[in-house]
N, C-alpha and C positions, 0 to 999 in steps of 0.2 A: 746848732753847734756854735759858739761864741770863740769868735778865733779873734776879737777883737778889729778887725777890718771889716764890720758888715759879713752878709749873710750870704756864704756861696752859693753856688746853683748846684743841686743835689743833680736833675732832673730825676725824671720816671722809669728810667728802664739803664740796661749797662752796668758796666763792672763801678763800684766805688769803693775808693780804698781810703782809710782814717788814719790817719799817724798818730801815735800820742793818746790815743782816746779814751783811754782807761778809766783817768780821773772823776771822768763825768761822762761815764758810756751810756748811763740811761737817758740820760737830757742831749746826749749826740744823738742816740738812734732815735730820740722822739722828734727831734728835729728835722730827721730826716724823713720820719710820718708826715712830720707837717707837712713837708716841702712835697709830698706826692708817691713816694714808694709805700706800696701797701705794707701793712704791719705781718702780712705773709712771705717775705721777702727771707731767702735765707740770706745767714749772715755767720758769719765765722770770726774767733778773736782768738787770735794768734799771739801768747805774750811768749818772751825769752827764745824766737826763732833760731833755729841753726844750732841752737847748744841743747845739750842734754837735760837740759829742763823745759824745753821746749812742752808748752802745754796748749792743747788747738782743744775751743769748744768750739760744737755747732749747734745752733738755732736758726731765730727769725729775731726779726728785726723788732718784737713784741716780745720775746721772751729772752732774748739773747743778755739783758741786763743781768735777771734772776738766776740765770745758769750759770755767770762767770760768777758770783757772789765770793765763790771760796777763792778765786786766785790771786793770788798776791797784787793788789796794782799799782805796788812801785815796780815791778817788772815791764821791761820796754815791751810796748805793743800797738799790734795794729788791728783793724776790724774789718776783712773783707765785705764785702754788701752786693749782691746779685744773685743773678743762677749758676755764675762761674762756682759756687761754693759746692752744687752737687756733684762738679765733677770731681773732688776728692772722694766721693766713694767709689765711681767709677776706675779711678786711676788706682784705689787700694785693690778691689777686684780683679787686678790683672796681678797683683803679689808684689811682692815687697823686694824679693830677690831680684839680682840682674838679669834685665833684659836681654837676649840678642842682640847684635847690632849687624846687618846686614850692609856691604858696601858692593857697590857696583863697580866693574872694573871694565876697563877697558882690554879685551883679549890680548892686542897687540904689546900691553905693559906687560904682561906674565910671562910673554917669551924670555 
């Protein structure tokens, strides 16, 4: 990744998150090969979050360039990079609707 200040530390394992990376997302996440994450690594890119064009691809860190091909990348985006990424299937599997929210109370308050 050329951020102009020299060459971060990626390391090998943990959450890494990209800002901006769209531009040159193949040569980021190659980068990030280099630096020690295998190219089995999932990875998620997130462009136009929070609005309704919100578009999330998932891959790896080997294909994740070729998957984003079609989305626009003048749109602001980020690339997550770890195993945090499969817990978005996990978290869709519980449903989309709301949750419960369970609160504990103190007895003594409800008098």
């Amino acid at each position: 990744m050329s951020t102009g200040r020299g060459s971060p530390p990626y390391g090998t394992s943990g959450t890494l998150v990209l800002f901006m990376a769209s531009r040159k997302l193949a040569a980021n996440l190659d980068a990030v090969v280099r630096a020690g994450r295998a190219p089995t690594t999932p990875a998620a890119y997130i462009a136009s979050a929070t609005t309704p064009a919100q578009t999330v691809v998932v891959g790896t860190l080997a294909d994740l360039a070729v998957r984003v091909a079609g989305v626009d990348p003048s749109a602001p985006a980020i690339v997550i990079i770890g195993d945090v990424v499969s817990v978005r299937d996990r978290i869709r599997a519980m449903g989309s609707g709301p949750q419960p929210v369970v609160a504990a109370r103190d007895a003594r308050s409800l008098a």
